[in-house]
C-alpha positions in Angstrom: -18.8 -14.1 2.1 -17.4 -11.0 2.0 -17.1 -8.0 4.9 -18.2 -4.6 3.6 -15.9 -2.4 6.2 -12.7 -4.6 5.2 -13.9 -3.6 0.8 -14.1 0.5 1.8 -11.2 2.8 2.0 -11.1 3.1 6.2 -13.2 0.6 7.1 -16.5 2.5 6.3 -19.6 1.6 8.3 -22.7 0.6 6.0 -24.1 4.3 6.3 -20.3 5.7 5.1 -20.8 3.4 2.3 -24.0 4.9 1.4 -22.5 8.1 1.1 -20.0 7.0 -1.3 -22.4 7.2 -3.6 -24.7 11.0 -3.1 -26.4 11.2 -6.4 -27.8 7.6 -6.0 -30.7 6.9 -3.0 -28.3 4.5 -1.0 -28.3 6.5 2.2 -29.0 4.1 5.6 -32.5 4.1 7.2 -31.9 6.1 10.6 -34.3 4.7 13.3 -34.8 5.6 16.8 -32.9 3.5 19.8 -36.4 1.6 20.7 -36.8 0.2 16.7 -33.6 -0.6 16.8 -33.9 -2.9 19.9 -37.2 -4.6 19.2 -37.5 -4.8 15.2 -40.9 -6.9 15.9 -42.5 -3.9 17.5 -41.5 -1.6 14.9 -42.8 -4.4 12.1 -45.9 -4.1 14.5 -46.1 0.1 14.9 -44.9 1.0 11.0 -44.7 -2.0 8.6 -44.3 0.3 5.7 -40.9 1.7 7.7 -40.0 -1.6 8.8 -40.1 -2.9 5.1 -37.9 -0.2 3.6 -35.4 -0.5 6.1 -35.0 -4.0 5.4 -34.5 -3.4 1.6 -32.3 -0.4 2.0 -29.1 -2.3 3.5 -29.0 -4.6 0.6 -29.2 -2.3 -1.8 -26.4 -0.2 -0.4 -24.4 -3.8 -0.2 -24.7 -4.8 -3.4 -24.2 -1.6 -5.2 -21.0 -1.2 -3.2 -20.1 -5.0 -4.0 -20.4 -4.5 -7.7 -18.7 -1.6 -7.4 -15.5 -2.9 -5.8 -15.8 -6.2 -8.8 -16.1 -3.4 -11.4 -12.5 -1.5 -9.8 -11.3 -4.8 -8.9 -11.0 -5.8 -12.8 -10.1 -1.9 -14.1 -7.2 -2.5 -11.5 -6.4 -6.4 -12.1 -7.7 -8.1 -14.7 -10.0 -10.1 -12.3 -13.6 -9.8 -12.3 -14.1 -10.9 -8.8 -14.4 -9.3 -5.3 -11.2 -9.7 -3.3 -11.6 -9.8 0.2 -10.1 -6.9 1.1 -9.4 -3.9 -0.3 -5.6 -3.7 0.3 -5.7 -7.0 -1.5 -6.8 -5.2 -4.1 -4.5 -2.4 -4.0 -1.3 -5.3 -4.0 -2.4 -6.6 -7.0 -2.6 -3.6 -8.4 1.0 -2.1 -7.1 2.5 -5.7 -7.4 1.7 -5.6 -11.2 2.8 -1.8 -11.6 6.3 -3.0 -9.9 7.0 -6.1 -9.6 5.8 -7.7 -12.8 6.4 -4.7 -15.0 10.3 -4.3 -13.2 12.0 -6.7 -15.2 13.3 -8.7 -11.9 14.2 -5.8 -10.4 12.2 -5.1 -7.3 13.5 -8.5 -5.4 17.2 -9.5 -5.2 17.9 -12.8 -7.4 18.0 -15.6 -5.1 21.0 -18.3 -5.1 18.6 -21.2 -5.7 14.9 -19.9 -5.4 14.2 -21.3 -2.5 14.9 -18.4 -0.1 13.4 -14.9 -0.7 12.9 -12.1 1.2 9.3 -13.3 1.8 11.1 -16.1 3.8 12.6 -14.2 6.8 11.4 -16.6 9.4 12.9 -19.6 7.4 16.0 -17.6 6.5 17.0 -17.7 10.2 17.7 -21.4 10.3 20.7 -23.4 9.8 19.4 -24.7 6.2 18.3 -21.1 5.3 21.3 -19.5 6.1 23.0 -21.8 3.8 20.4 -21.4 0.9 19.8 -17.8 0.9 23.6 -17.3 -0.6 24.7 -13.4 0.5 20.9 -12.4 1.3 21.1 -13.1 5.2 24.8 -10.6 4.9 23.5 -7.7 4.4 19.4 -8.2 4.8 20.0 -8.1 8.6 21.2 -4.5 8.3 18.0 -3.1 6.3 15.9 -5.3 8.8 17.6 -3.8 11.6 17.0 0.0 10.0 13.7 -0.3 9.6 11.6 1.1 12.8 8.5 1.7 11.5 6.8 5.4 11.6 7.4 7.9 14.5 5.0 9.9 16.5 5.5 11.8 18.9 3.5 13.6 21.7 5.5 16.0 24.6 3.0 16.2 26.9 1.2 13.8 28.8 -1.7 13.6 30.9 -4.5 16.9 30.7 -3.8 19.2 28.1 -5.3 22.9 28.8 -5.4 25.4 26.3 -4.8 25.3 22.7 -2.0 22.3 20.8 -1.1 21.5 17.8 -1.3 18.0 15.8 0.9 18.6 12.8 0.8 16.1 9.8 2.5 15.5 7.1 -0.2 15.6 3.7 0.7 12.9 1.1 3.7 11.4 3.4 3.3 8.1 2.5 2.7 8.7 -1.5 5.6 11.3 -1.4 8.1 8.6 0.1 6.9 6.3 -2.8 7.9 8.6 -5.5 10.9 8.9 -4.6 11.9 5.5 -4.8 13.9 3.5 -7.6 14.7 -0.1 -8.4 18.1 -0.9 -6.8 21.2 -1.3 -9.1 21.5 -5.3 -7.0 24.9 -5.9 -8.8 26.8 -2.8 -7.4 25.5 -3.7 -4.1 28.7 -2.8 -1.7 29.2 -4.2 1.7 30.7 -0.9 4.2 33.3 -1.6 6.2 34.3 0.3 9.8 35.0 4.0 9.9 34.0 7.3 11.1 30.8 8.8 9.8 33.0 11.4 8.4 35.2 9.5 6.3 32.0 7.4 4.7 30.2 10.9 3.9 33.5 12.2 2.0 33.7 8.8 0.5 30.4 8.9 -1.4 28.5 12.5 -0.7 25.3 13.3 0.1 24.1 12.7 -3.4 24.8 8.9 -3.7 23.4 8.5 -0.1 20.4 10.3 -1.0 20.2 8.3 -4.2 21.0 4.5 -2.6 19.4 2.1 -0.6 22.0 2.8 3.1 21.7 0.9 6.0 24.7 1.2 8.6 25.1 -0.1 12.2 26.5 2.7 14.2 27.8 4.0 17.6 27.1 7.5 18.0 27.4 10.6 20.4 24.9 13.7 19.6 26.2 17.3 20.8 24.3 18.2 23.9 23.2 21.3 22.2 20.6 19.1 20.1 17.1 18.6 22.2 15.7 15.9 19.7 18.4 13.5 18.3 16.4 11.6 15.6 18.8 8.3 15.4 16.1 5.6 17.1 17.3 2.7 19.5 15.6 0.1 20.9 14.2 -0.8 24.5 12.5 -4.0 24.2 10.0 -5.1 21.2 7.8 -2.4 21.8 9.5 0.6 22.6 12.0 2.9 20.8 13.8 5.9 22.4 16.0 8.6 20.8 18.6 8.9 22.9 21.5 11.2 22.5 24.4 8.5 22.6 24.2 4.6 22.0 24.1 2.0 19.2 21.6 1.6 16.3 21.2 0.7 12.8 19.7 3.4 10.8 19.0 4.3 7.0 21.7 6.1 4.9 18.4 9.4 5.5 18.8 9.2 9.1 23.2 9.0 9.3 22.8 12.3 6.6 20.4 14.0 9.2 21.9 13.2 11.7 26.0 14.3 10.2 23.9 17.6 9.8 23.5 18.1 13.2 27.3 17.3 14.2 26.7 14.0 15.2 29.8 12.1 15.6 29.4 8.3 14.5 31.6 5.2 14.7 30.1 2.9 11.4 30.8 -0.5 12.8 29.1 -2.3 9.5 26.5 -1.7 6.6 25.4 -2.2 2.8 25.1 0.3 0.5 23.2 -0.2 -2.7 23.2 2.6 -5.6 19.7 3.3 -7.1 19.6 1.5 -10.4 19.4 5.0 -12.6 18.6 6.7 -15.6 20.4 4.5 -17.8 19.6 0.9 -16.7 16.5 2.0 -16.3 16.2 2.9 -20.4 17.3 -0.4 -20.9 15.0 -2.4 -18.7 12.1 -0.4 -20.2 13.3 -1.5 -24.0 13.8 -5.4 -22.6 10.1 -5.1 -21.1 8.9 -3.6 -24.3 10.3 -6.4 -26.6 8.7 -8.8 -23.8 5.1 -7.6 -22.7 2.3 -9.4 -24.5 -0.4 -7.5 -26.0 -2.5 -7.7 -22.8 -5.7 -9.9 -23.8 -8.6 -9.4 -21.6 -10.0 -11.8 -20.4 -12.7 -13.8 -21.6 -15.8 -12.8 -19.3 -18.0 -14.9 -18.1 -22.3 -14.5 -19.1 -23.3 -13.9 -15.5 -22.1 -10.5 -16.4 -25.5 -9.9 -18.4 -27.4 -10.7 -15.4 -25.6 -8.2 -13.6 -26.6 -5.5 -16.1 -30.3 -6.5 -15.5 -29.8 -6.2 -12.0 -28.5 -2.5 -12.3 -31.1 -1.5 -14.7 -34.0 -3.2 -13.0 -33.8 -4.6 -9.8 -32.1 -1.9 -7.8 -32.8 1.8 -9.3 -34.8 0.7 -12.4 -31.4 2.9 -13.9 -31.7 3.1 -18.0 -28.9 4.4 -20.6 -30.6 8.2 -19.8 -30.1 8.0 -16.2 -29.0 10.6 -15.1 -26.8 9.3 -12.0 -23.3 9.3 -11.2 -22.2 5.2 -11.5 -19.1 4.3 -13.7 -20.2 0.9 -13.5 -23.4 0.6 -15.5 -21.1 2.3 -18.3 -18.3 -0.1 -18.1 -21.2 -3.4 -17.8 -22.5 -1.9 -20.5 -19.7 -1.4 -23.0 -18.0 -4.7 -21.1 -20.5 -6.5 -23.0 -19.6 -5.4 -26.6 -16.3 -7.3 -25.8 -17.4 -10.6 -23.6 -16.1 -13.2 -26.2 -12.4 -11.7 -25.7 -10.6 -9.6 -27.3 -7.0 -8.2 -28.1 -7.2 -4.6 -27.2 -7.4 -3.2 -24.0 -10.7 -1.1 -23.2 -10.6 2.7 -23.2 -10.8 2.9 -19.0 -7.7 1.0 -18.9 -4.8 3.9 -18.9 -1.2 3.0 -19.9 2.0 3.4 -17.2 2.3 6.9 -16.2 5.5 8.5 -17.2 8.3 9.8 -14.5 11.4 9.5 -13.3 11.1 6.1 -12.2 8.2 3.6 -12.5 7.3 4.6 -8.6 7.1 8.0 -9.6 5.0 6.8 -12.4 2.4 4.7 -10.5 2.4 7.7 -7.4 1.4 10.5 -10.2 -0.7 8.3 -12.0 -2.7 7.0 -9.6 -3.2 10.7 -8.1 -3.6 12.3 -11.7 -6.6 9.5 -11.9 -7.9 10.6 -8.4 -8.9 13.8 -9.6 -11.1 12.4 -12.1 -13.4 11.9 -9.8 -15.9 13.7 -7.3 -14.2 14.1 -4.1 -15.4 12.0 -1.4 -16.5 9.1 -3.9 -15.7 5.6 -4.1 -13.2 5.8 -6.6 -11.8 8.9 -5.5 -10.8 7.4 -1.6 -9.9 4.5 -3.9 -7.2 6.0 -5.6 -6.1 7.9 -2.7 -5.9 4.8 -0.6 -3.5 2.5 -3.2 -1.4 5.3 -3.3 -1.0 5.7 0.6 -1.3 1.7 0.9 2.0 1.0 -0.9 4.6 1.8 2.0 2.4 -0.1 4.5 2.4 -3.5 1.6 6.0 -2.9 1.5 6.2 -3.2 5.4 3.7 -6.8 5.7 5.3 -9.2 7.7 8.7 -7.9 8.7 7.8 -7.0 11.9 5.9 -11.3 12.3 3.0 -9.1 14.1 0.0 -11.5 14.9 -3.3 -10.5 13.2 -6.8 -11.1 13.6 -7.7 -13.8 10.5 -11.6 -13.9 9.4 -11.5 -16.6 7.5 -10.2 -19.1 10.4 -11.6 -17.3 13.4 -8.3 -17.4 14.6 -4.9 -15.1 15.1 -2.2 -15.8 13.3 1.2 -14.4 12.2 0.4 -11.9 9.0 2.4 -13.5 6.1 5.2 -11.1 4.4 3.2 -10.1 1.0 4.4 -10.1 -2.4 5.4 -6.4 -2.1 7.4 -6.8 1.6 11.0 -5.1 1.7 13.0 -3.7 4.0 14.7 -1.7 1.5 11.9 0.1 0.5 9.6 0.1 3.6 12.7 1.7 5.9 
């Protein structure tokens, strides 16, 4: 069983789904307030109305569903529908970085049995011993990361005209300018002035490093919006113009800039892992990566075929409709039994500065492909904005609705969670 609004990009109702799709006849059935109340009396008044209404939500169900399996295998390999579509997009990012990095995305553990997917556990007597030098220095990036900021300075009635100004691509943006951290020049920074640690290294290395510092500071009170964030109680966060925080290695540089003086009581600083290493990792993963065999797909596919040529639109190989997924059944079944080479549709790792810069421009080079407003055009758009928020699961133990026990429940850090990346 599978929810429709948790497999569209925003939690589409059924009639946003429909229109996913505008050169196919999959928009919703409007009726009146009445029909909708009594569906026996509009069986009664219009039969023919009540019988096309109750084949029109199906269709627009299972199109979308086959849709999603068909993007679900371009993306993964897995010709199934995931429950959700930010599943979908972790597998998809968690492939692109994790299992393409060469061990680089996650520190190396002491033993394996700590990880930074294992905060809650960390915190214990026995994790504290098993996690090695993680629980040194992951406190600080934990302790930096505070999550998004909005603000609003007014309150109450609002008369005339205001502005709501936003930020296009934020979240993409931040991702491309991420790299793999260099773990074995990780540096532990000891007490000083904020002055003496931005002579030490320069805004360069700061800008280029994974920085979190605990700090005491005092803003000038010339400055009307101090930007270093400190925190009330679990929920709230205030920026203050004198107190003590952790903050990123961004926020101490924006914050020198506007002749703040800060006391660094403690930190980590870890370079990016650069040009160089980078080269070398990319020649290790090219000696190691397999050819990529598809997998073997299962016959069911054929009947999937039939249903898109004949039980939904009666849609033949001159159809003129806009549907990548009768093409890709179609050619999908040329190379059921398995094969060694990797279909057309399947695009190799974007090239850029780093392999986040590589997945952000491909995945917004593919976007354009297709019409604006479509499925796989909010597709693309939504694993590109999805990857800070997968980097962010779990650090913050928030409780979450869970459908498949009925029940709340603490949302699990996924395989993509880092405070390093997500602060």
């Amino acid at each position: 069983m599978r929810d429709t609004s948790l497999l569209s990009p925003g939690g589409m109702s059924l009639k946003a789904i429909g229109s996913l799709y505008p050169s196919l006849p999959l928009t919703k059935i409007e009726l009146s307030k009445e029909f909708y109340r009594d569906m026996e009396l509009l069986q009664l008044k219009n039969p023919v109305l009540f019988r096309e209404y109750a084949l029109q939500d199906p269709k627009i169900v299972l199109w979308h569903a086959l849709e999603v399996q068909y993007s679900h295998y371009k993306f993964t390999g897995k010709y199934s529908i995931p429950l959700t579509l930010s599943s979908l997009a972790s597998s998809f990012l968690e492939n692109k970085l994790i299992v393409k990095g060469n061990g680089q995305y996650h520190p190396k553990t002491q033993n394996g049995l700590i990880s930074v997917r294992n905060i809650p556990k960390m915190m214990t007597p026995a994790g504290v011993e098993l996690s090695g030098d993680l629980h040194e220095y992951l406190d600080y990036f934990l302790g930096s990361y505070h999550g998004g900021r909005n603000e609003s300075f007014l309150y109450g009635i609002v008369q005339g005209e205001f502005y709501d100004y936003d930020l296009p691509g934020a979240y993409p943006t931040a991702m491309s300018i991420l790299d793999y951290p260099a773990w074995d020049k990780k540096q532990m920074v000891q007490p000083q002035s904020g002055s003496d640690f931005l002579c030490l290294l320069g805004e360069t290395k700061i800008l280029r490093s994974y920085t979190a510092l605990k700090v005491k500071f005092e803003f000038p009170l010339t400055v009307q919006y101090p930007n270093l964030p400190v925190r009330l109680d679990f929920t709230s966060i205030i920026f203050p113009s004198t107190g003590e925080t952790f903050c990123t290695g961004l926020e101490f540089l924006l914050a020198m800039r506007l002749r703040c003086n800060i006391k660094i009581l403690g930190g980590v600083y870890i370079p990016f892992l650069g040009k160089k290493d980078r080269k070398n990792n990319k020649a290790r993963d090219g000696q190691s990566r397999s050819s990529g065999i598809i997998p073997v797909i299962e016959p069911k596919i054929i009947e999937l075929v039939n249903i898109y040529k004949n039980n939904i639109f009666g849609l033949t190989e001159n159809s003129n409709v806009y549907s990548e997924n009768y093409h890709f059944l179609k050619n999908l079944l040329k190379t059921s039994k398995g094969t060694d080479k990797k279909p057309s549709f399947i695009k190799n790792e974007g090239e850029g500065e780093t392999e986040f810069y590589g997945v952000v421009y491909e995945l917004l080079d593919e976007r354009l492909k297709y019409p604006k407003g479509s499925y796989m055009n909010l597709l693309y758009k939504f694993i590109a904005n999805a990857g800070i928020g997968q980097m962010a699961r779990g650090l913050n133990q928030k409780s979450r609705y869970d459908s498949q026990t009925n029940s709340t429940r603490i949302q699990p850090a996924g395989a993509l969670v880092s405070p390093l990346f997500a602060g």
